[in-house]
C-alpha positions in Angstrom: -4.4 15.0 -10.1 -1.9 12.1 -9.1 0.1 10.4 -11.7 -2.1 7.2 -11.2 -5.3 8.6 -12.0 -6.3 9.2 -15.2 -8.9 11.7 -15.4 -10.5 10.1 -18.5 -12.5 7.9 -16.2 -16.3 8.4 -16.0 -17.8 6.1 -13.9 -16.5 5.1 -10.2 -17.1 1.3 -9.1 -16.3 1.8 -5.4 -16.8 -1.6 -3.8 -16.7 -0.5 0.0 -13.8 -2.4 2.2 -15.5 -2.1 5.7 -14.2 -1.7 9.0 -15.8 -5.3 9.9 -14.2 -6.4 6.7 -10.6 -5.2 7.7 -11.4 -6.5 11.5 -12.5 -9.8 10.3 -9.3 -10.8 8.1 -7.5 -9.2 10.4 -8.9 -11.8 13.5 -8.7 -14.8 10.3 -5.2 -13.5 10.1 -4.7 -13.6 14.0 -3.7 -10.2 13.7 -5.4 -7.6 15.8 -5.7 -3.9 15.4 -2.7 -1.9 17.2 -2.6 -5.2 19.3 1.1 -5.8 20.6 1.5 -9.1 18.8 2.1 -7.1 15.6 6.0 -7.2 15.6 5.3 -4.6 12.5 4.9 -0.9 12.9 5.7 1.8 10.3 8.1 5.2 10.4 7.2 7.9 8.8 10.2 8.5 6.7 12.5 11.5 7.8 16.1 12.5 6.9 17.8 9.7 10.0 15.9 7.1 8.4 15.9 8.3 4.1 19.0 6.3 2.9 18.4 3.2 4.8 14.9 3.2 3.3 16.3 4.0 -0.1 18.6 1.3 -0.2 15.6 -1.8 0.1 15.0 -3.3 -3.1 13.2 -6.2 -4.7 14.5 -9.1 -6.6 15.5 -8.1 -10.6 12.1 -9.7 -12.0 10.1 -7.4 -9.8 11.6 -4.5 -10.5 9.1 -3.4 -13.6 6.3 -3.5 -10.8 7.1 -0.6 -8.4 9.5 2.5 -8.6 12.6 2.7 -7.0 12.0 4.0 -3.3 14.3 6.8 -4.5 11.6 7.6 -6.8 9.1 7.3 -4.7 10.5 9.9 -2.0 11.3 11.8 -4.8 7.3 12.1 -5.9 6.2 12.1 -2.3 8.7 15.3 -1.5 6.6 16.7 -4.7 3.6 16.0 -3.4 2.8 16.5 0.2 -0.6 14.4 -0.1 1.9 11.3 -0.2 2.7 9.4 3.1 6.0 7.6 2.7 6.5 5.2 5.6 9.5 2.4 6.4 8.0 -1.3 7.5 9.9 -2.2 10.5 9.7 -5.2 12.0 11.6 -4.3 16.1 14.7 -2.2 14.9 14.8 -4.1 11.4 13.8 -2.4 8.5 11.6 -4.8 6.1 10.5 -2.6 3.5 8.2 0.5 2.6 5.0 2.0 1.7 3.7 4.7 0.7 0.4 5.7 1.0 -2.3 9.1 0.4 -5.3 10.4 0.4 -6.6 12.7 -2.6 -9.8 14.6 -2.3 -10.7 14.9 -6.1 -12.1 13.3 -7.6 -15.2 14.0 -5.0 -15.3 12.4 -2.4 -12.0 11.9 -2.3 -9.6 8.4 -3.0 -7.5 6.8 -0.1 -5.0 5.1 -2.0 -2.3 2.4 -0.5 -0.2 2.8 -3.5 3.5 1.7 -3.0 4.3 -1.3 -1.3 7.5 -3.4 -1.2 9.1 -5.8 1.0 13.0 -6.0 0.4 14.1 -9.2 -1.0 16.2 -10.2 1.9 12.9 -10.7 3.9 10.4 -12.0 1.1 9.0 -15.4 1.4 8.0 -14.6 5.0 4.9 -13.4 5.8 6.0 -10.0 5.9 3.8 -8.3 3.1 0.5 -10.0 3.7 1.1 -8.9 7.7 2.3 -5.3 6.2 -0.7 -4.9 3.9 -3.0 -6.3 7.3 -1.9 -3.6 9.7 -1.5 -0.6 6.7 -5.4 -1.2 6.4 -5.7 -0.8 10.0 -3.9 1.8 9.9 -5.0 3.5 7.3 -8.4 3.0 8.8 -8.0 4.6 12.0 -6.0 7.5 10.3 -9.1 8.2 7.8 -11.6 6.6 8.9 -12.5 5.2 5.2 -13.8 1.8 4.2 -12.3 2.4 1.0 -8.8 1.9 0.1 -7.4 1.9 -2.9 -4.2 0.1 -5.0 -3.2 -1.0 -8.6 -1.3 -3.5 -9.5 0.1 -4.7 -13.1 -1.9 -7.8 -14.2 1.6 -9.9 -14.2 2.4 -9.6 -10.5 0.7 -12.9 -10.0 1.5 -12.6 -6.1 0.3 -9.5 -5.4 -3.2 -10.1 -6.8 -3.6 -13.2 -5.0 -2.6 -11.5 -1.8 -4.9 -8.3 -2.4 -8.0 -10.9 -3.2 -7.4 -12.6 0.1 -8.1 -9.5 1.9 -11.1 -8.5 -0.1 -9.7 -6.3 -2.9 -11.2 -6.8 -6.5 -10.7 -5.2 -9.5 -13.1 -2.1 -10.5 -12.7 -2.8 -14.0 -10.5 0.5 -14.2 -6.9 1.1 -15.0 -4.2 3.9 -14.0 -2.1 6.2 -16.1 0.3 3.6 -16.1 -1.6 0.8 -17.3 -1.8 -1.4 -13.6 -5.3 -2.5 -13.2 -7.0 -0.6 -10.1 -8.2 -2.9 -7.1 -10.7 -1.3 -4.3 
């Protein structure tokens, strides 16, 4: 079981995120699907790539909302479920993700669970557009209308983004105290 599940839960609220869903913020967003107007595309993180990657970081008051990306490589090498990717917008690295999918508890959860864009390229549109085409992605990688993410309930921006593209709270909360949005 992944270190954000906590397996006392009982019931599962999964509010489905549909493929129309995704498609129609995405067209709101005047962002399409693997269009070429997406100047963002992810790399899967690999040993050319690793340091740069390790190096982002976020400013010093959101740093009690996500791991270190050093920590996160560290659990994704752990855990080969874990899909640690670099946002690059061209050549330019603008942050990274990580994302999985985890077959227990039945049916299985696909969860979008680290996300950060470094602080020299926040306040530009770069996460909503990041969290926009990881859907996609994510979509055409697992063909699931249900994503997963949690978030702590003081990272004001990041709720407002995720409710703008449909996510809601479920009511339930991770091993680490966030509060889970589907």
């Amino acid at each position: 079981i992944p270190h954000f599940f906590n397996s006392s839960h009982t019931h599962y609220y999964t509010p489905m995120i549909s493929s129309t869903l995704i498609q129609k913020t995405l067209k709101e967003n005047n962002i399409m699907a693997f269009n070429t107007h997406i100047p963002l595309h992810f790399e899967l993180v690999n040993k050319e790539n690793r340091k740069e990657i390790e190096a982002l970081t976020v400013f010093s008051e959101q740093a009690s909302f996500i791991e270190s990306v050093k920590d996160c490589l560290q659990e994704a090498d752990e855990l080969e479920l874990w899909r640690p990717v670099g946002i690059y917008d061209g050549n330019t690295l603008v942050g990274f993700s990580m994302y999985g999918y985890f077959p227990e508890p039945a049916p299985g959860q696909l969860w979008l669970d680290r996300l950060l864009i470094d602080r020299k390229y926040q306040g530009k549109g770069y996460g909503k557009q990041a969290v926009l085409a990881l859907l996609s992605k994510l979509y055409m990688e697992y063909s699931s209308n249900t994503v997963y993410l949690s978030v702590y309930e003081n990272n004001r921006h990041a709720i407002q983004l995720y409710q703008q593209l449909g996510f809601r709270f479920n009511g339930e909360y991770d091993a680490k105290g966030e509060r889970i949005m589907v």
